[in-house]
N, C-alpha and C positions, 0 to 999 in steps of 0.2 A: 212748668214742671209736669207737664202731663205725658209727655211723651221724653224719654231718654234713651240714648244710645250708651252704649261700649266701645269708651275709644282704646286701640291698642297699641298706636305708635307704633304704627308698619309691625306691628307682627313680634317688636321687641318685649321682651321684659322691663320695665319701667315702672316706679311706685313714686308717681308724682303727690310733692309737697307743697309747693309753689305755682304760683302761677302771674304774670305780668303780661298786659296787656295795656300797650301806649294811649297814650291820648290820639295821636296820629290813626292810630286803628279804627279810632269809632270814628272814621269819615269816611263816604260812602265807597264801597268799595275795597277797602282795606281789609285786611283778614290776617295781619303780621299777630301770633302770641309765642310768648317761651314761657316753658316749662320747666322747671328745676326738680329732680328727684333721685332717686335709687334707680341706676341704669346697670343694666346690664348684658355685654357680649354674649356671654358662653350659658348665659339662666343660673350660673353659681357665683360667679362675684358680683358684690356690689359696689361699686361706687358713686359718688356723687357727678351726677349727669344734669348738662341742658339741653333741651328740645329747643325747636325753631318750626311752626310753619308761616307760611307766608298764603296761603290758601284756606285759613278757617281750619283748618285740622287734618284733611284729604290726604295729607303727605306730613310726613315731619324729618326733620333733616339734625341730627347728634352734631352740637355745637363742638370746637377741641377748645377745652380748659385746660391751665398749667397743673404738670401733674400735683405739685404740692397740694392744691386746690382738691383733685380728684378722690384722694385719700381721705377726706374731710365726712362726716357721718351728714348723710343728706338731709336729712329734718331737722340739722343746724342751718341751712339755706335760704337766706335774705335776699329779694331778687327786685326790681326798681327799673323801668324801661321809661325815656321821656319821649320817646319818637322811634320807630320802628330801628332806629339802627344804633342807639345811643342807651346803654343803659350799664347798673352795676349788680353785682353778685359777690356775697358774703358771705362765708361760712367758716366752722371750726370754734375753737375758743380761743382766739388770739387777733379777734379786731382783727381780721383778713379781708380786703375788700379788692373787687376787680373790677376794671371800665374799661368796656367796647364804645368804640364809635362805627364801627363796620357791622353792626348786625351781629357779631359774635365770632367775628373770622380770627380776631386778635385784639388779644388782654393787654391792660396796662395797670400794674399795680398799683393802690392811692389807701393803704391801708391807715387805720386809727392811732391813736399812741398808745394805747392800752394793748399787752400782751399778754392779759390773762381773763379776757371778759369775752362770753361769747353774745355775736351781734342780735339785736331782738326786733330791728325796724330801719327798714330805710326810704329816705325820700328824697328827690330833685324837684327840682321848677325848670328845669332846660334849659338854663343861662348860667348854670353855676353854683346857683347853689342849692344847698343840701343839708342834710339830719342823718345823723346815725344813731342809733341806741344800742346800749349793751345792757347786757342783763346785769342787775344788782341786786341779788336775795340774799346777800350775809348781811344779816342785821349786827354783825358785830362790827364793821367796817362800812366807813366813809368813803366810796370812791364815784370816778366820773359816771354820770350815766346817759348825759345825749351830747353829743357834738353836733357843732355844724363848720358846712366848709362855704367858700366865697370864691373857688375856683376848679368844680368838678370832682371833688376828692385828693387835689395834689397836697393841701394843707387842710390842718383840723383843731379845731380849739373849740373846749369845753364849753359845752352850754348850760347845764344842770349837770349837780353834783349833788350826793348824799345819798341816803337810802329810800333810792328809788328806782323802780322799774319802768321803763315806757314799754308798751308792748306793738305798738301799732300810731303810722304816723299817717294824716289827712289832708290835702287842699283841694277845693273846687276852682281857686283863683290864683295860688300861689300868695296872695298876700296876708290869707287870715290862714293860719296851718293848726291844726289840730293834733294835738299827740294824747294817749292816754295810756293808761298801768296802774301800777299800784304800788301802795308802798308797805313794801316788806314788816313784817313784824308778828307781836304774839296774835293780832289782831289786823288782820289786814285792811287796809282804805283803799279808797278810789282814788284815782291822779287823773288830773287832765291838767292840759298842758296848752296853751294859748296862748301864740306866738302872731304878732300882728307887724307884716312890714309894711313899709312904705312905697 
């Protein structure tokens, strides 16, 4: 932290929220991150944008998102890469989820069954399977609040329900996964959440 630059994304306007960086990346040589934030063309609209470099930052290159996706307010933007060309992108409040396998050339939709929770954490292991969280702060109602899937996003089934938030999910191995949040109320708790596969 002694020394810091000013990155500017070629010169664009841009108010990155996110950021993802693969496991692939930290091997020698590698320089693959994407960025998710408030992009914009003209310095007057905003929309929700994703960066790409493949060079540590030198260059960056505006991924194309489906426009529905676009419209979505950026600092709702959940983003998850397993390997430089593999990864997913959430946003909005309707459980909206998108997966690239090309590095971000082209989406394929693998959204939640909830359409009215917006997404608060995501995670893969690279083989499939996955965690999603949505937010759940009405302490007046019982609804879902982490899924997982067992085939990249195409299917999802509940994994914790009630009144609770995950806000961020963890693995160093893929078999012990970490999730933690809180749970809602007059008095808020700590949650953690400790998932052990096989």
């Amino acid at each position: 932290g002694v020394d810091w630059r000013r990155e500017t994304f070629n010169g664009k306007s841009f108010g990155a929220v996110k950021i993802a960086i693969s496991a692939d990346s930290l091997a020698e040589g590698a320089k693959t991150i994407y960025v998710a934030g408030a992009y914009s063309d003209d310095n007057k609209t905003r929309r929700l944008g994703l960066l790409k470099t493949t060079d540590g930052g030198a260059k960056w290159e505006v991924l194309p998102l489906p426009e529905n996706l676009t419209k979505e307010v950026a600092w709702t933007a959940r983003i998850y890469f397993t390997d430089a060309q593999t990864g997913w992108l959430g946003a909005g409040n309707d459980g909206l989820i998108i997966q690239t396998t090309d590095g971000g050339q082209t989406w394929t939709e693998c959204s939640l069954p909830t359409k009215e929770q917006r997404l608060s954490a995501l995670w893969f292991d690279g083989k499939g399977y996955g965690l999603a969280a949505v937010y759940n702060l009405d302490i007046q109602q019982v609804r879902d609040t982490l899924y997982k899937t067992l085939d990249g996003g195409k299917n999802w089934q509940m994994l914790l329900g009630g009144k609770k938030c995950v806000e961020s999910i963890f693995s160093l191995d893929g078999r012990k996964i970490w999730a933690v949040g809180d749970v809602p109320g007059h008095v808020y708790n700590d949650l953690v959440v400790i998932i052990e596969r096989k």
